[in-house]
VOBA-1610 file (N, C-alpha, C; in pm, whole numbers, padded with zeros to 5 digits, always signed):
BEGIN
Unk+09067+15058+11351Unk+08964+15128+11278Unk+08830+15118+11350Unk+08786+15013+11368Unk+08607+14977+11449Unk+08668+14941+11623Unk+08762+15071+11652Unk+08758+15034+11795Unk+08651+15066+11869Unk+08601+15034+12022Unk+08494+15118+12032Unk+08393+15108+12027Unk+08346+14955+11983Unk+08206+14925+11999Unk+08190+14795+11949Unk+08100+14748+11999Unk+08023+14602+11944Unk+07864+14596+11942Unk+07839+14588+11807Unk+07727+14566+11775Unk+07642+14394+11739Unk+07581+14355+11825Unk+07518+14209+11780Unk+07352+14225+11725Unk+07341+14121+11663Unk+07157+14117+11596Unk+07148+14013+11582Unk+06987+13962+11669Unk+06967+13836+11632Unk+06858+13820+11624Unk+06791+13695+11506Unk+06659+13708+11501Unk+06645+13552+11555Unk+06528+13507+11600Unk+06445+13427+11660Unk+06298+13424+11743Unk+06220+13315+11683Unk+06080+13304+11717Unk+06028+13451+11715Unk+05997+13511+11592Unk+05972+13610+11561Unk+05966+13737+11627Unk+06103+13753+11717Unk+06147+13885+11732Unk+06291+13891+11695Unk+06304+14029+11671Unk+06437+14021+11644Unk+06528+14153+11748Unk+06614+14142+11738Unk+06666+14222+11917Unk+06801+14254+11850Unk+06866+14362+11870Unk+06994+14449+11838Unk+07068+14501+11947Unk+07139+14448+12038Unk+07245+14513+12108Unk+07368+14556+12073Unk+07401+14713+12167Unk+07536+14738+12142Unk+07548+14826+12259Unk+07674+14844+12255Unk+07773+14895+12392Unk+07761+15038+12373Unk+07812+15121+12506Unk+07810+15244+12509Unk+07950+15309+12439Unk+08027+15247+12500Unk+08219+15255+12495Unk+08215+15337+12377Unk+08258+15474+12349Unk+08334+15541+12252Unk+08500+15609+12285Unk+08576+15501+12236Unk+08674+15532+12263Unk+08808+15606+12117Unk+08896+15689+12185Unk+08927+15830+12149Unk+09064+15721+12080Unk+09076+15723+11930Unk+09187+15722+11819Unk+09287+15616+11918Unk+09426+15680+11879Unk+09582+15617+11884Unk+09544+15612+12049Unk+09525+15733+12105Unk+09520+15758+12269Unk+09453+15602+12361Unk+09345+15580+12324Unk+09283+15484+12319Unk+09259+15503+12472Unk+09177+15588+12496Unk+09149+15669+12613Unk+08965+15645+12589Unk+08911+15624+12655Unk+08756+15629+12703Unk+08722+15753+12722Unk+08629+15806+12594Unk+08569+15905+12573Unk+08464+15956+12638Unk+08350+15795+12627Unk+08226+15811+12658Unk+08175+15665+12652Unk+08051+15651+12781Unk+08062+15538+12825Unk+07909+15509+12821Unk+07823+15574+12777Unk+07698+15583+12730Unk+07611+15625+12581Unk+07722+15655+12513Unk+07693+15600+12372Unk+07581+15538+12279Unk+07497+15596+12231Unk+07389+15460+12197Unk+07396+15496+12018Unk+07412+15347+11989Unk+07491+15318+11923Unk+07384+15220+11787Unk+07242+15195+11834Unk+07182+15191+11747Unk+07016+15259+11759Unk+06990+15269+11625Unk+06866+15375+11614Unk+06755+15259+11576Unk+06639+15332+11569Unk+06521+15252+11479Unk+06507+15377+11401Unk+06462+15361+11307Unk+06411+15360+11194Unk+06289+15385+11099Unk+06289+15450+10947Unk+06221+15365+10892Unk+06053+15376+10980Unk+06035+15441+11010Unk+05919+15428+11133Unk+05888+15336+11238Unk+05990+15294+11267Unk+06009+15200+11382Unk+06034+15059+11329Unk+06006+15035+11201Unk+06022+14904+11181Unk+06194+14846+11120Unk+06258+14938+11110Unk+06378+14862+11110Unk+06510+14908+11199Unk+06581+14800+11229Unk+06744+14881+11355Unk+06805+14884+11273Unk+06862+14999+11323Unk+07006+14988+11257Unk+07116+15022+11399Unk+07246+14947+11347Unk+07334+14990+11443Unk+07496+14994+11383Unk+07575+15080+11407Unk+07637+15068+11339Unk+07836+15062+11452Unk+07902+15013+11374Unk+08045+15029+11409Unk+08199+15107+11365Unk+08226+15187+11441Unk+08305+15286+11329Unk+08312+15412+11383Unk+08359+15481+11347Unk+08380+15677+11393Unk+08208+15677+11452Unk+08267+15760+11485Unk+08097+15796+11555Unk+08063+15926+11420Unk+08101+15989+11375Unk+08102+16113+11346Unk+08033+16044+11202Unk+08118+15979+11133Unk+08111+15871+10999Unk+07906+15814+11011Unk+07912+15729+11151Unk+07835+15674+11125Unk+07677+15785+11146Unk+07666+15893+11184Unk+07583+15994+11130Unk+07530+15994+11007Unk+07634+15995+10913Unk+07631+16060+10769Unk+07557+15910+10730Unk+07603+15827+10756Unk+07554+15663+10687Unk+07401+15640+10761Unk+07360+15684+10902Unk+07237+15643+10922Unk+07164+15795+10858Unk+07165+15900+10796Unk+07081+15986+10758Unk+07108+15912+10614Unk+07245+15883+10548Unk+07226+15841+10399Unk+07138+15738+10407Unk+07137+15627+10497Unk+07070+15525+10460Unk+06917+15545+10466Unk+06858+15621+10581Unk+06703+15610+10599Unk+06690+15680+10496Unk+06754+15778+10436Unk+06717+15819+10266Unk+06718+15764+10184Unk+06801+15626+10180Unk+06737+15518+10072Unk+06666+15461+10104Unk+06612+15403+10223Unk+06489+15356+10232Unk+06349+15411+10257Unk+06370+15546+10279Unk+06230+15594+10196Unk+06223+15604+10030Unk+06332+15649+10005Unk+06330+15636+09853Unk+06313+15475+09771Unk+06304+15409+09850Unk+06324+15216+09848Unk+06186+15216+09899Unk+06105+15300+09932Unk+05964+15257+10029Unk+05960+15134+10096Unk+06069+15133+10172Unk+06054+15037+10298Unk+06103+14947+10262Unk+06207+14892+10155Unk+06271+14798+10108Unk+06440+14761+10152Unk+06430+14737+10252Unk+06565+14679+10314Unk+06666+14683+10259Unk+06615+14557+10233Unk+06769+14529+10069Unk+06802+14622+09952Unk+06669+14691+09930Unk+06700+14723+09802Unk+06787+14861+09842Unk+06747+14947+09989Unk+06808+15055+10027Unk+06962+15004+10072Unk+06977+14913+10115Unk+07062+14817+10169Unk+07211+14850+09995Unk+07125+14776+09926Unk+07217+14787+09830Unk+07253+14904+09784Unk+07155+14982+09766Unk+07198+15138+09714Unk+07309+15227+09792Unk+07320+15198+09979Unk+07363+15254+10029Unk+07563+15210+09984Unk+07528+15031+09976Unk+07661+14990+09953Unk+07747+15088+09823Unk+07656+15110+09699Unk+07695+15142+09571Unk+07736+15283+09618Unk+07649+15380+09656Unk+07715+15512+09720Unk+07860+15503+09777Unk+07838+15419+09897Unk+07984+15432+10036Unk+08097+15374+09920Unk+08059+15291+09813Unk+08177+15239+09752Unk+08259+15348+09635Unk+08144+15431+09554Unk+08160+15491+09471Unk+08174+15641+09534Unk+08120+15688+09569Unk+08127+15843+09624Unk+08240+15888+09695Unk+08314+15993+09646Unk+08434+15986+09695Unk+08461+15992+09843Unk+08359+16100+09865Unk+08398+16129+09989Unk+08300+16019+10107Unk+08244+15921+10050Unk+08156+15847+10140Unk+08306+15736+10137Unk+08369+15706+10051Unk+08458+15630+10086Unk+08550+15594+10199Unk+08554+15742+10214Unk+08645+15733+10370Unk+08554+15724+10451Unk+08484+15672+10462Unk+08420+15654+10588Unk+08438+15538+10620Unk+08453+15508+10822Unk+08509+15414+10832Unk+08444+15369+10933Unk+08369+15252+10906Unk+08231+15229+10977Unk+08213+15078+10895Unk+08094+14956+11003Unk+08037+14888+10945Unk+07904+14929+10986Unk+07800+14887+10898Unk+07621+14876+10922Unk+07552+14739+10981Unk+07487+14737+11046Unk+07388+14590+11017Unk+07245+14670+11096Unk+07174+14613+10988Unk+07018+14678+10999Unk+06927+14527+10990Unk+06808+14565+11004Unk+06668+14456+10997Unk+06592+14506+11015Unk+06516+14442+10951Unk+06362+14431+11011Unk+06298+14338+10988Unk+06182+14295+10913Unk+06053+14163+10989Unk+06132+14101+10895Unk+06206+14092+10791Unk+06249+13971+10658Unk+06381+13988+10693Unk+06468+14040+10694Unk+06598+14051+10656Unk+06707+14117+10775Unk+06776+14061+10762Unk+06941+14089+10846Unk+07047+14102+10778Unk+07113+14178+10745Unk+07203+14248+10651Unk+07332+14357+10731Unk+07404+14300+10693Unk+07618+14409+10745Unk+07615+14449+10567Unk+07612+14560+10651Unk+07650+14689+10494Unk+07799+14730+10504Unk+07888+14773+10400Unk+08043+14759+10460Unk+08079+14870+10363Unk+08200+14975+10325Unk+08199+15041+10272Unk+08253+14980+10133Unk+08331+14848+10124Unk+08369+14837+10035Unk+08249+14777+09891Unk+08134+14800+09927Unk+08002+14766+09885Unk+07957+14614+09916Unk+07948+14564+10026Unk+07976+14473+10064Unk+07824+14457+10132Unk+07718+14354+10102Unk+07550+14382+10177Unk+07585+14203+10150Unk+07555+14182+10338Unk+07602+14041+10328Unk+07449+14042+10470Unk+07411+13886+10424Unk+07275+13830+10463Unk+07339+13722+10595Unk+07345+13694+10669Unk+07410+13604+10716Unk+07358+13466+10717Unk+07407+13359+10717Unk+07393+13230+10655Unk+07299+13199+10758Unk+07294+13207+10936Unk+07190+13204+11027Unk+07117+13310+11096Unk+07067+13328+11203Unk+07040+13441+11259Unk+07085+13545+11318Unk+07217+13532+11340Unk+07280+13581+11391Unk+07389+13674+11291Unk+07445+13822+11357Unk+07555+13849+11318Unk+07603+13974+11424Unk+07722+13991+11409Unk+07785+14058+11514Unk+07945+14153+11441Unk+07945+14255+11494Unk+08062+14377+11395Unk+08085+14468+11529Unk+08256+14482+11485Unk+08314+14624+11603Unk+08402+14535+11613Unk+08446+14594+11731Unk+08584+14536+11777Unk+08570+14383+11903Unk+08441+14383+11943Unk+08409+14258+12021Unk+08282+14211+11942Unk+08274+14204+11780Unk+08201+14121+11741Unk+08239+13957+11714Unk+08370+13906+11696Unk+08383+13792+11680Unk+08374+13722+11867Unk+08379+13776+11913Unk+08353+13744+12086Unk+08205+13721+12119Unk+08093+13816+12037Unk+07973+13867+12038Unk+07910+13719+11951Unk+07972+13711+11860Unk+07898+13641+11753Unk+07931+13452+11790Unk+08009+13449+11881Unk+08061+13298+11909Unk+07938+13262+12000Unk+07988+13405+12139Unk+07881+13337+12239Unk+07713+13335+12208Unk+07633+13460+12137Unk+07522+13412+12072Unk+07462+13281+11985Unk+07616+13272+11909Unk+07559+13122+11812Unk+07556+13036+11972Unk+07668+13006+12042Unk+07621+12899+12171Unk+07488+12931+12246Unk+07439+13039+12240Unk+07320+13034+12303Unk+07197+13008+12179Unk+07194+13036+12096Unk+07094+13010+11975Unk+07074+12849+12008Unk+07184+12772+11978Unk+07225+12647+11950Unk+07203+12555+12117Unk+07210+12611+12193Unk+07193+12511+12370Unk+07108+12578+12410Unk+07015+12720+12406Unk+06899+12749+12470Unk+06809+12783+12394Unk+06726+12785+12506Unk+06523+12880+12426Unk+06570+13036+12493Unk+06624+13067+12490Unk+06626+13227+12548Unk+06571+13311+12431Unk+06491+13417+12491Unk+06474+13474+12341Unk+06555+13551+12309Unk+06539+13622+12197Unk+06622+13695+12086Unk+06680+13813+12184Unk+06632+13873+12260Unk+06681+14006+12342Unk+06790+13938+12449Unk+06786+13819+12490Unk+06785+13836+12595Unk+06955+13733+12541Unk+06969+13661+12432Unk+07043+13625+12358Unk+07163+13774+12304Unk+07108+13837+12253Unk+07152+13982+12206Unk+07220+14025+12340Unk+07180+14077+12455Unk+07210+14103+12536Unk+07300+14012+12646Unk+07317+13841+12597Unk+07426+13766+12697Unk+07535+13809+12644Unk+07533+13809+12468Unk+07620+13771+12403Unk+07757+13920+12399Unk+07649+13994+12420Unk+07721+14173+12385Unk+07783+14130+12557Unk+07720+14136+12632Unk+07801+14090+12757Unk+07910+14053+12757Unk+07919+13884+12753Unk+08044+13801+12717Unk+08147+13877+12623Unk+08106+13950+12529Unk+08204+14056+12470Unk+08303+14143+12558Unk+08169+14198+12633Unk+08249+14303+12731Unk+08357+14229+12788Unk+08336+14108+12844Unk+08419+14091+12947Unk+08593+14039+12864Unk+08552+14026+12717Unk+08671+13980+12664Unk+08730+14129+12593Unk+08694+14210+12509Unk+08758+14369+12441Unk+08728+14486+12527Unk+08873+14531+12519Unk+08899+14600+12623Unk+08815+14742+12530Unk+08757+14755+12430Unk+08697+14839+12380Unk+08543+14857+12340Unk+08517+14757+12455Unk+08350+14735+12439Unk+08287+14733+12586Unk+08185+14798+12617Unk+08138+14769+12754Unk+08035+14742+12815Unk+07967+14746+12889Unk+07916+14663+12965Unk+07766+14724+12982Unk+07740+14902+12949Unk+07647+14982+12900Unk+07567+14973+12764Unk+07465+14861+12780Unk+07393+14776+12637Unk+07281+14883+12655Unk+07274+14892+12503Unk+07158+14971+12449Unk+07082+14827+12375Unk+06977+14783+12435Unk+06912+14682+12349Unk+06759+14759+12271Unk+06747+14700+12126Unk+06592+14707+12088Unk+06567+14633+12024Unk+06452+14599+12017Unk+06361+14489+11966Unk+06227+14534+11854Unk+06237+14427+11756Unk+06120+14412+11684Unk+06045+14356+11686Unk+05925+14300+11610Unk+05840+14232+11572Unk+05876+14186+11459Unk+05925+14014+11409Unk+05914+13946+11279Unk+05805+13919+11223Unk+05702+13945+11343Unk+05572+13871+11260Unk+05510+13975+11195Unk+05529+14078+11135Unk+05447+14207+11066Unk+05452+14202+10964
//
């Protein structure tokens, strides 16, 4: 289902940094579509990422639904955060969609899921797709043994991914915030 990409986010010493891979790769065939892909947006007027994992086609409909709840949320993360979950869970046709979210900005880090699922992660870190548990190991080891900052963490970790899922690659789209705003 989330072949095709890896998305990581991490916040530290008040920036926070979002990498993900280019790799869009094609169903059952499992053939390499496209290898430049960018795979997360800003937002929100620049102040929040989003990036997402899943159909490419799917995750359209979820980043126009979502920046529509957060203007309608006036800039409220969570609260658009949650609204988007209650839609993708309830709406019929948002149901099939087959995609994960993780967005931020200066307060909050949040994986939106279709099954209404708006999960905070316990540290700074979180990571979704098909080389996020690869993504999310090697970042916590760098959080935890270095001072690297947040981008540059975001960007080892989506790496070390590449080199382990054969459906994630090596073409990082990184962006960065400001926590301190």
């Amino acid at each position: 289902m989330f072949k095709g990409t890896t998305i990581v986010a991490v916040r530290r010493a008040g920036k926070g940094a979002m990498a993900g891979d280019g790799q869009v790769t094609l169903g059952a065939t499992n053939t390499i579509m496209k290898q430049t892909a960018k795979k997360i947006r800003r937002i929100g007027g620049g102040k929040v990422l989003a990036g997402f994992a899943g159909s490419v086609a799917d995750s359209f409909t979820l980043f126009e639904r979502f920046e529509s709840k957060l203007e309608k949320s006036r800039g409220n993360l969570q609260r658009a955060a949650v609204e988007l979950a209650k839609d993708w869970r309830t709406d019929r046709a948002l149901r099939r969609l087959e995609a994960l979210m993780v967005v931020m900005d200066s307060s909050s880090l949040l994986v939106i899921s279709g099954s209404g699922d708006v999960i905070e992660p316990d540290d700074s870190v979180t990571a979704v797709g098909s080389g996020g548990p690869y993504a999310l190991a090697a970042a916590r080891v760098l959080i935890r043994f270095t001072d690297l900052p947040a981008a540059k963490v975001a960007e080892e970790a989506l790496r070390a991914a590449s080199e382990i899922c054969v459906f994630t690659n090596d073409r990082i789209v990184l962006e960065e915030i400001d926590l301190d705003r």
